[in-house]
C-alpha positions in Angstrom: -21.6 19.4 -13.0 -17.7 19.1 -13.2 -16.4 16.9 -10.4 -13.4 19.3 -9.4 -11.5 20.0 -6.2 -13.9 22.0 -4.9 -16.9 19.5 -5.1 -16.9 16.1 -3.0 -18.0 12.7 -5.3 -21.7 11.7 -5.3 -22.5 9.7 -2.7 -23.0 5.6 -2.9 -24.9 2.7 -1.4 -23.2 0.1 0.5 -24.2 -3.4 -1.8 -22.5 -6.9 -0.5 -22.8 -7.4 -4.7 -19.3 -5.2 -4.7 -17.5 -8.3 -2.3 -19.2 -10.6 -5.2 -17.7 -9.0 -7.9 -13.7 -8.3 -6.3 -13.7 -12.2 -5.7 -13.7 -12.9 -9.1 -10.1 -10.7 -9.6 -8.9 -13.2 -6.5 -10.4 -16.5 -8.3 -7.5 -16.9 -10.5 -5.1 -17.3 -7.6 -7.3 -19.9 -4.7 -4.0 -21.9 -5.4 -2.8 -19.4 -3.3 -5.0 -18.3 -1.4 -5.9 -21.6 -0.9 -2.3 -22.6 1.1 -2.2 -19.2 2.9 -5.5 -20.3 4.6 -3.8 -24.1 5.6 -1.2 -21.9 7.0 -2.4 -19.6 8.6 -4.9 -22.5 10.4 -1.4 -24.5 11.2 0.3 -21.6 12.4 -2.2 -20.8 15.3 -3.2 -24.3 16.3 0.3 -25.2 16.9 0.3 -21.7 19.6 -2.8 -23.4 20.7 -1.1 -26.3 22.2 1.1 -24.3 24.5 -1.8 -23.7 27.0 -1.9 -27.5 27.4 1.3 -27.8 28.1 1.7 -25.1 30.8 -1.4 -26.8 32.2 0.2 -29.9 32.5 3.7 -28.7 33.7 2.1 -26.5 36.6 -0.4 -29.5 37.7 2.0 -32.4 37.3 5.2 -31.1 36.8 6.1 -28.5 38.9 4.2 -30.1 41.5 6.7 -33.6 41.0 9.3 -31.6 40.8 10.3 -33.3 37.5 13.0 -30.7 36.4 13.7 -32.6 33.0 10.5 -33.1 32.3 10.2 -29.1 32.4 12.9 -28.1 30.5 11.8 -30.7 27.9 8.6 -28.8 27.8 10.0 -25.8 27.6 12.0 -26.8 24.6 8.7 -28.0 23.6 7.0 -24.4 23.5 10.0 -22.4 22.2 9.9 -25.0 19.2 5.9 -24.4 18.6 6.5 -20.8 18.6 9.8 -21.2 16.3 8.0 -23.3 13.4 4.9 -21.5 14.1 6.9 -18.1 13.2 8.5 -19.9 10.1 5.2 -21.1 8.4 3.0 -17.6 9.4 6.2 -15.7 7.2 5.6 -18.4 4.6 1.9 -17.5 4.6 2.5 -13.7 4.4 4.8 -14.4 1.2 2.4 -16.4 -0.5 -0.2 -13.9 0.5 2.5 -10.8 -0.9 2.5 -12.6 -4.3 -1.4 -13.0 -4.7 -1.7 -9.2 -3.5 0.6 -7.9 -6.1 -1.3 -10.4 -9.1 -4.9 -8.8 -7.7 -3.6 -5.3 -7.3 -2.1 -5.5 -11.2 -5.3 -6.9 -12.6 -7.5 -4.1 -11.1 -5.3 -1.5 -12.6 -5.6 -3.2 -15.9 -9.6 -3.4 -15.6 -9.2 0.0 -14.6 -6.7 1.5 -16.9 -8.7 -0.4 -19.8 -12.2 1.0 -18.8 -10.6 4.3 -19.1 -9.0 4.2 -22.7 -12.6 3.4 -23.9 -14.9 5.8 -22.3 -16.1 8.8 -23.9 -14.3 12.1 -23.9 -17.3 13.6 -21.8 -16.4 10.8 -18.7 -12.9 13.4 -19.0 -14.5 17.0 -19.2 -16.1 16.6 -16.4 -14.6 14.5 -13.7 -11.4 16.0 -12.2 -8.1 14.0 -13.4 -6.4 13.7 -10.0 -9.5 11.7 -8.2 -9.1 9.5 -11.3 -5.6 8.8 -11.3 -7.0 8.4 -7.5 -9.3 5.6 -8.7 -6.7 3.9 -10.6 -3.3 3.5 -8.4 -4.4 4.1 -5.1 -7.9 2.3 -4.4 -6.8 -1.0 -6.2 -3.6 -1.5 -3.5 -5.8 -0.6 -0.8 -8.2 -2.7 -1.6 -5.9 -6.0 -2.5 -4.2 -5.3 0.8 -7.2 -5.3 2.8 -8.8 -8.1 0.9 -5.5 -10.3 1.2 -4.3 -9.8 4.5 -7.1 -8.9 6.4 -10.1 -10.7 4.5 -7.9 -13.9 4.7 -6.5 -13.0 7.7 -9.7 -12.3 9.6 -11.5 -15.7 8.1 -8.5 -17.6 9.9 -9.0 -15.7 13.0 -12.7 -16.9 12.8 -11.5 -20.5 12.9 -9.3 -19.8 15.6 -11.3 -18.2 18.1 -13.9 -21.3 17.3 -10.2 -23.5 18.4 -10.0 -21.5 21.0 -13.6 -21.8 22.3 -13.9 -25.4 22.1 -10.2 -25.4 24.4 -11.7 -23.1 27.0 -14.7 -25.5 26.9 -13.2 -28.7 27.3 -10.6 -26.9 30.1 -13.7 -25.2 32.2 -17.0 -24.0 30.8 -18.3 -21.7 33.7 -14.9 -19.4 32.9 -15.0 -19.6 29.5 -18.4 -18.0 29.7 -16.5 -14.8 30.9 -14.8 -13.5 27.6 -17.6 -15.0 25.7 -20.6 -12.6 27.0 -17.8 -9.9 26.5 -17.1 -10.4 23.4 -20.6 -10.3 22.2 -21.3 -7.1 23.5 -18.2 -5.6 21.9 -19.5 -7.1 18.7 -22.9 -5.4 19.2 -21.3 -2.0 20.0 -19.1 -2.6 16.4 -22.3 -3.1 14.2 -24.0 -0.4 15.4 -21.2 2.2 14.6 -20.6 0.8 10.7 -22.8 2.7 9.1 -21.2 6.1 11.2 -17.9 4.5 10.3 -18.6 4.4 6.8 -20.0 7.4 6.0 -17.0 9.1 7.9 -14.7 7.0 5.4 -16.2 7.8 2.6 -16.1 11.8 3.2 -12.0 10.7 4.4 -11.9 9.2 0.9 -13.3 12.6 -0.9 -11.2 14.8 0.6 -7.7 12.7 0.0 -9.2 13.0 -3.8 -10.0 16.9 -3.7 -6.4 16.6 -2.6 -5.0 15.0 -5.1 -7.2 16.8 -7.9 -6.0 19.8 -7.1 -2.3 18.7 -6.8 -3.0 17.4 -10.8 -4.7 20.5 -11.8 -1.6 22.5 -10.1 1.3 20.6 -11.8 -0.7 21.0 -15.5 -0.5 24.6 -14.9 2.6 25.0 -13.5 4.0 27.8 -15.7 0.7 29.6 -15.6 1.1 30.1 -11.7 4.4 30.9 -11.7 4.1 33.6 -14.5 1.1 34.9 -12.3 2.9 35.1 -9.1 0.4 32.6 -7.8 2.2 30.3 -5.8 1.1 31.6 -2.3 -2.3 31.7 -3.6 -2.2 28.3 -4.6 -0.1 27.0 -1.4 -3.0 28.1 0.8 -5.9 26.5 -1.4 -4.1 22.9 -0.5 -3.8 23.8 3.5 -7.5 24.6 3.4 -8.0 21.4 1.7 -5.3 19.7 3.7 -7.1 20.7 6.8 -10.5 19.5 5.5 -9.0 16.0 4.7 -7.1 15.5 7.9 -10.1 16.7 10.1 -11.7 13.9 7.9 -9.0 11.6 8.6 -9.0 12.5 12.4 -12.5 11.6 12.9 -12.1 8.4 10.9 -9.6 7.4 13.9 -11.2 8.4 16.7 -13.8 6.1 15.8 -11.5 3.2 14.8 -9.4 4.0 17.9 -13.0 3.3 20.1 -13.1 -0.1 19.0 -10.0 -1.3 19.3 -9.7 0.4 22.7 -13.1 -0.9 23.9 -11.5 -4.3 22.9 -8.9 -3.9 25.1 -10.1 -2.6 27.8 -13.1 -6.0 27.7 -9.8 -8.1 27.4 -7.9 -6.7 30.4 -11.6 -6.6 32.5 -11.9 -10.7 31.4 -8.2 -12.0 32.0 -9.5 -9.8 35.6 -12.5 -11.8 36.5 -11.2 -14.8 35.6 -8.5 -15.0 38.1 -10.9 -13.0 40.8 -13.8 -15.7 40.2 -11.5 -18.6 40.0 -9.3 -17.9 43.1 -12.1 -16.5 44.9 -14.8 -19.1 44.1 -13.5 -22.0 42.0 -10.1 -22.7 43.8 -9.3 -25.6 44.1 -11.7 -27.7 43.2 -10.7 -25.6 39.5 -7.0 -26.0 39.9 -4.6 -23.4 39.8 -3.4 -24.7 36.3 -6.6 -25.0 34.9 -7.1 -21.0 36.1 -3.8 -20.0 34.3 -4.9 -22.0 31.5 -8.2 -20.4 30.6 -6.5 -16.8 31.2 -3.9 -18.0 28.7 -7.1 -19.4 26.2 -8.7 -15.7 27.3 -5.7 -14.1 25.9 -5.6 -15.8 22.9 -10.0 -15.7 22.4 -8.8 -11.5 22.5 -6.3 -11.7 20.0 -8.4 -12.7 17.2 -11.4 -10.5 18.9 -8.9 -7.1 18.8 -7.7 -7.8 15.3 -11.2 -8.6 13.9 -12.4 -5.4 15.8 -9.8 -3.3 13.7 -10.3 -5.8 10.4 -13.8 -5.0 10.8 -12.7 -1.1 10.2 -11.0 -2.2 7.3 -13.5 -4.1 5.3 -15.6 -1.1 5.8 -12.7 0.8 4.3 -12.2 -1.3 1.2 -16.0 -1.5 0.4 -15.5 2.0 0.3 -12.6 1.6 -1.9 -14.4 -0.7 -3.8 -17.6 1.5 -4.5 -15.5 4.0 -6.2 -13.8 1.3 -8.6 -16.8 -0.5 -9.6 -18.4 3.0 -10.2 -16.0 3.6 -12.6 -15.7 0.1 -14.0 -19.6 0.1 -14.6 -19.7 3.6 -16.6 -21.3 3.3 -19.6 -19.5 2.9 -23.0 -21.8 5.8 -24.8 -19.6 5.5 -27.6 -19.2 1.9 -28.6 -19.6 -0.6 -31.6 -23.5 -1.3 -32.7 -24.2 -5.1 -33.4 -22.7 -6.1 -36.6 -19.9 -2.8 -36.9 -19.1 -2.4 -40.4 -15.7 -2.3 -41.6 -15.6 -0.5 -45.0 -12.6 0.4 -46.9 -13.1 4.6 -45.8 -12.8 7.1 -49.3 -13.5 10.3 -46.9 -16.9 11.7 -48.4 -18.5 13.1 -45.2 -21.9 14.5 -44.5 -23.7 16.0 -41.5 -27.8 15.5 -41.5 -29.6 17.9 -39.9 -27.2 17.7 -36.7 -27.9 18.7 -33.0 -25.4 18.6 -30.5 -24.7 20.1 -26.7 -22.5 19.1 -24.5 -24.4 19.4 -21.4 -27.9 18.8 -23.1 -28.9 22.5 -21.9 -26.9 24.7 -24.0 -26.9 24.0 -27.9 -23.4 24.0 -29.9 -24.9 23.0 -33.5 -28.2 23.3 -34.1 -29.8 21.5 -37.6 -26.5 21.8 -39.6 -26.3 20.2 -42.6 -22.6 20.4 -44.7 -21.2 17.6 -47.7 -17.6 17.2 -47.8 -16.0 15.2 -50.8 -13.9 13.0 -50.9 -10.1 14.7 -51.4 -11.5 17.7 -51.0 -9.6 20.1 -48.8 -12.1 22.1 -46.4 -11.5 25.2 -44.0 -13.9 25.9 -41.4 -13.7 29.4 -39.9 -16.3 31.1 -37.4 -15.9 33.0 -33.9 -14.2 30.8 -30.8 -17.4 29.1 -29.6 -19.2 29.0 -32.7 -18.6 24.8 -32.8 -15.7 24.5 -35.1 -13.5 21.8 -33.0 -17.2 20.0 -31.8 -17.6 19.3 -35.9 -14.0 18.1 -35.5 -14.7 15.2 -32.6 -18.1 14.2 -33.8 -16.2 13.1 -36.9 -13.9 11.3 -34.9 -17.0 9.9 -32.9 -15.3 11.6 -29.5 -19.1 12.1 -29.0 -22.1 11.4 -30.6 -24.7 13.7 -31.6 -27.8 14.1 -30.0 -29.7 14.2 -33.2 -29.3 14.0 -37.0 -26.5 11.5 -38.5 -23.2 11.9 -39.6 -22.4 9.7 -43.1 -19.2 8.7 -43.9 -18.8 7.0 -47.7 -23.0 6.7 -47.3 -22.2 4.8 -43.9 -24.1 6.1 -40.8 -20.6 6.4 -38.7 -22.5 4.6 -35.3 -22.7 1.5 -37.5 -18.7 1.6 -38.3 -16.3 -0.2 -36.2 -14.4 2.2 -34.0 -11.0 0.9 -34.8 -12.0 1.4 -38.6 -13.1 4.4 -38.0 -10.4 5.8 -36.1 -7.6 4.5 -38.0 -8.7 6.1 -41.1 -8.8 9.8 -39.5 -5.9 11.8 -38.2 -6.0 14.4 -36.1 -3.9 17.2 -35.8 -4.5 19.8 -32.8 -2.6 22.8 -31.9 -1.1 20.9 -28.9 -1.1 17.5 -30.1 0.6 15.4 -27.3 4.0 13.7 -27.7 4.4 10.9 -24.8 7.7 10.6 -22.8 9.2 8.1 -25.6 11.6 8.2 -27.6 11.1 10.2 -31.2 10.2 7.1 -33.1 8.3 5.3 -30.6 6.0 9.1 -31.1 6.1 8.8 -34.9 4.7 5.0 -35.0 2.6 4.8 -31.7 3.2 1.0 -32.0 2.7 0.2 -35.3 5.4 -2.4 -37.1 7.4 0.1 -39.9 11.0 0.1 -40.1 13.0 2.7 -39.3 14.5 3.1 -42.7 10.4 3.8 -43.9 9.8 6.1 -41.3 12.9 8.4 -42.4 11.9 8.6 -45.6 8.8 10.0 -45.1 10.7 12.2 -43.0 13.1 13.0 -45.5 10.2 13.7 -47.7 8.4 16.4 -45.5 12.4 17.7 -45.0 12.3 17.0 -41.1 14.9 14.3 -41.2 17.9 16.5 -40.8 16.4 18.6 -37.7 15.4 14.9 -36.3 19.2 13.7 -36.6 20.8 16.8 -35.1 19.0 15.2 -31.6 21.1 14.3 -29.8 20.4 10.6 -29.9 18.4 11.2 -33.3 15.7 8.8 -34.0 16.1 7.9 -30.6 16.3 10.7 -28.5 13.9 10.4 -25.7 11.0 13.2 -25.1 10.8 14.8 -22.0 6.8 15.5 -21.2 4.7 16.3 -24.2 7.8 17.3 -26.1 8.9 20.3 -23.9 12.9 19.8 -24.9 11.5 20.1 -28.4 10.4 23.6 -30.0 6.8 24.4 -30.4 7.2 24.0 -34.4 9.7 20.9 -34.2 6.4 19.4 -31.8 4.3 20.5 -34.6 6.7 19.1 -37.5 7.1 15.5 -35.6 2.8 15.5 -35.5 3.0 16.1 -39.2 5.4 13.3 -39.5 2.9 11.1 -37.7 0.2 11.4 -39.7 1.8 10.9 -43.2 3.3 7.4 -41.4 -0.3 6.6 -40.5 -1.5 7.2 -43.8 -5.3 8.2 -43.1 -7.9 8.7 -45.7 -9.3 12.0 -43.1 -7.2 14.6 -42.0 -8.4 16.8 -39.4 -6.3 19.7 -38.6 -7.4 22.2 -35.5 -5.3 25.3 -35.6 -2.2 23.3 -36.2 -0.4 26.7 -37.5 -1.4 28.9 -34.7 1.6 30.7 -32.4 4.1 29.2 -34.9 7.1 31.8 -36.1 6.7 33.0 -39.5 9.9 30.8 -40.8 8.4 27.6 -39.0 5.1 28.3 -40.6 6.6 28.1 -43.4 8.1 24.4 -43.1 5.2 23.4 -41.7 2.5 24.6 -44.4 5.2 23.2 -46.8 4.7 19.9 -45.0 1.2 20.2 -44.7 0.6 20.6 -48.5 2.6 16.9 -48.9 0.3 15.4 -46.2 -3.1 16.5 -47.6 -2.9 15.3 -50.9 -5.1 13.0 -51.8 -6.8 13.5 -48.5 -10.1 14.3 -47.2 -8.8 17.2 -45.5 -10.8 19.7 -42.4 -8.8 23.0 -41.8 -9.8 24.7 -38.9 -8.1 28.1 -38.9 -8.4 31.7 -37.2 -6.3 33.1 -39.5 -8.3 33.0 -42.5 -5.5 33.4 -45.0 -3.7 30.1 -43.7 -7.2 28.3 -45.3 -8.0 30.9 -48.6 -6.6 28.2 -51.1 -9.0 25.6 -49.6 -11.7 23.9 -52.2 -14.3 25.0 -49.8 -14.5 27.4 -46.5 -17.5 27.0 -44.2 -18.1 29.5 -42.2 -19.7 28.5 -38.9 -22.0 30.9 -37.3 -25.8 30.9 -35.1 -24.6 26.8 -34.5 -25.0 26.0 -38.2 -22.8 26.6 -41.5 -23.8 30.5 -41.9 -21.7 30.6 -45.5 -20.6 28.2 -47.9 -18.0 28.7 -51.1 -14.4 29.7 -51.9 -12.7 32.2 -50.9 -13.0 34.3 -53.8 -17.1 33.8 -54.3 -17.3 34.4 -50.1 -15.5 37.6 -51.0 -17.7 38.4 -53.5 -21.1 37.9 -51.6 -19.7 40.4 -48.8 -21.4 38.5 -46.3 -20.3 37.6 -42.5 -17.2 36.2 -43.7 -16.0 39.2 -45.9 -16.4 41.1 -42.4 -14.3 38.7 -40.5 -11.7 38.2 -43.5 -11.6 42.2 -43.3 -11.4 42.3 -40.0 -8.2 40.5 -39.6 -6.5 42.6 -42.8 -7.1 46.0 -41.2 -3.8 47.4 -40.7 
């Protein structure tokens, strides 16, 4: 089923293997990592000392009335806390630096992953939780993973400081925020799996969100043609509503822990100062009392942050599910052992082929077709009949689910992709121009001079309508062309094939809702481009294909007719009837 707005992910499993697998995006940088920990310990053993000190300046001090020695201390503490400050900021920095590397690298993994799986991955999981996948999950996860992974390890070691100075200054009142704290820490593990699950229906919702806000934008002009816009504006409320609710009872749950933490924190700093002035004092001396409420308040710190890091982690394994589900799709269309990498002529042929997208409903069904090499080909047939799935099994967009397609006598699994690919060119009705400049479009990254690119420009008689631009050659596109005229988008594919110089020319309706003067440039390019070219013409219009070497007419999910256009005629089958019906005046 398509994953749209309207349908929440699958569901995963929680697996400890995901923390495995992020630390090996964070291995490059221990260096880092590494000195943030040192740190971080530094920072909070130096504010570990200042307990001591007030311990020493209320017993001894204060009672000696040694007013130097007091403002000495003092000076003392306000210097702990000063360099304490300095190297926790130097931490964070060093920690902002390997964020930024581990955030980068996961969008690579990710963004890589993407440009290889198959084109069925794309049909049917909604674009906006993707884009989801790849820009926000990564950040949230380096964030939590740097700052509060590293962060709540440190606080680890610190409340173990921390414990072993409340021990050594009084045991019997250390005990106090100790049984506290473990009962706060059994309430927190028994609410993760609630907390997760609420997370992970938070996380669905923020990408229904966004998958509508994608689908919206790439149909922009169809809303506001159909006065849709209120429509549309109360489809995201509802799902606004539906993802804050989410969100809400995401909080209320995180807000319980951290709340329960302070509340245990205020109730221990209570009973230590009841106990020990009630019971203890003074054989435990008052500066020993303020001490261990000062410990108290510091064994809470790391207890209260680790309650909310705790929310976190569960967050980013959350996070983490999602990316490693998409990282661990499978490649369904990918080099065999041992990929050939023959020099492509373009004879094509299709054995006995079976093919459905969804493996419930069939598209092609036993078709068997030979195409020559140089021979120029024009498949016609109903919309539906299969035309454009012949078209990406060529181009291995999928593979079939059974027959073989040959290419030069090559079964095409057992050619190298890249091979394959770069001796086919596709043509669509909307082939896509990216937001670069006209030759960056025209080469898509391959090394050929300017000079070369306008004379095959010249050649197909676009160079002129490139140069009137009004930076020419480097005029830069706005999204998928749209400053540029349907048939100057169409003119500027054209260009890019003949500069790639493929072998197989595929060409899907690559005339349609072109103007009768543009058609005619166009067709006039065309006829440069496909000589000496395997060429695949799929057409409604049947008279844009009648001088073709051979029309196929597709029909029942197999090739119904065969022949020119002349002996087709002749046989006044299924395709007479369809060339008739389109000449009826």
């Amino acid at each position: 089923m398509v994953n749209n707005y309207q349908k929440d992910e699958e569901k995963t499993k929680f697996s400890f293997s995901n923390l495995k697998r992020i630390l090996k995006f964070f291995k490059p940088y221990k260096k880092g990592l590494t000195l943030s920990f040192f740190l971080g310990i530094f920072s909070n053993l130096l504010l570990l000392i200042i307990p001591q000190i007030f311990l020493y300046a209320i017993d001894k001090s204060f009672p000696n009335q040694n007013f130097m020695e007091i403002i000495l201390l003092t000076f003392i503490i306000l210097g702990l806390v000063l360099l304490s400050v300095f190297i926790a900021k130097l931490k964070r920095d060093k920690l902002l630096m390997v964020l930024d590397n581990v955030s980068h690298d996961l969008k690579v993994a990710i963004f890589t992953k993407l440009q290889y799986l198959p084109n069925n991955y794309f049909d049917t999981h909604s674009h906006g939780k993707i884009y989801t996948r790849a820009t926000n999950y990564p950040d949230e996860v380096s964030a939590i993973l740097c700052y509060v992974l590293l962060d709540s390890i440190i606080d680890i070691i610190n409340l173990l400081f921390v414990i072993i100075f409340m021990l050594a200054t009084n045991i019997k009142l250390s005990l106090i925020p100790i049984i506290l704290a473990l009962i706060v820490t059994t309430i927190l593990l028994l609410l993760s799996p609630l907390r997760r699950r609420l997370k992970n229906k938070a996380n669905d919702k923020n990408a229904n969100v966004n998958a509508y806000l994608s689908e919206s934008m790439g149909g922009i002009r169809i809303t506001q043609s159909f006065n849709r816009e209120l429509k549309n504006e109360n489809i995201l409320k509802d799902l606004e509503e539906k993802r804050v609710e989410a969100v809400k009872n995401t909080l209320y749950l995180g807000n319980l822990s951290w709340a329960l933490t302070g509340v245990l924190n205020l109730t221990s700093m209570a009973l230590i100062y009841y106990l020990g002035l009630k019971y203890m004092y003074p054989i435990v001396t008052l500066g020993t009392i303020i001490a261990i409420d000062s410990y108290s308040s510091r064994f809470w710190e790391p207890i209260e942050y680790l309650s909310m890091s705790y929310n976190d982690l569960m967050d980013a394994s959350t996070y983490l599910e999602r990316i490693f589900e998409l990282l661990d799709e499978p490649l369904l269309i990918e080099n065999s052992a041992n990929a050939l990498k023959p020099h492509i002529k373009g004879n094509i042929e299709f054995e006995n082929v079976y093919f459905s997208y969804d493996n419930q409903v069939p598209v092609l069904k036993n078709l068997n077709l030979k195409i020559k090499a140089g021979e120029k080909i024009g498949l016609v047939g109903v919309t539906g009949s299969g035309k454009s799935t012949i078209l990406s099994l060529i181009s291995r967009f999928y593979d079939t689910n059974k027959g073989t397609i040959l290419i030069d006598n090559y079964d095409i699994k057992t050619i190298d992709l890249k091979t394959l690919r770069k001796s086919i060119s596709m043509m669509m009705q909307d082939s896509y121009l990216f937001a670069r400049s006209v030759y960056d479009n025209l080469v898509l990254g391959q090394n050929i001079s300017l000079k070369k690119v306008r004379e095959i420009c010249k050649l197909l008689d676009i160079d002129d309508m490139i140069m009137s631009l009004e930076k020419g050659y480097d005029t830069i596109l706005l999204n998928n062309g749209s400053n540029l005229s349907s048939g100057e988008r169409q003119l500027l594919c054209i260009a890019r094939i003949m500069i790639q110089n493929p072998q197989i020319l595929i060409l899907d309706e690559a005339t349609s809702n072109i103007d009768l003067k543009t058609e005619k440039k166009i067709v006039n390019a065309l006829n440069i481009v496909t000589q000496n070219r395997t060429t695949i013409m799929v057409a409604h219009r049947i008279s844009t294909i009648k001088n073709c070497d051979k029309i196929i007419l597709i029909k029942n999910h197999r090739n119904y007719e065969e022949g020119t256009h002349e002996e087709l005629m002749a046989k006044k089958g299924a395709y007479y009837k369809l060339y008739m019906s389109q000449n009826i005046n």
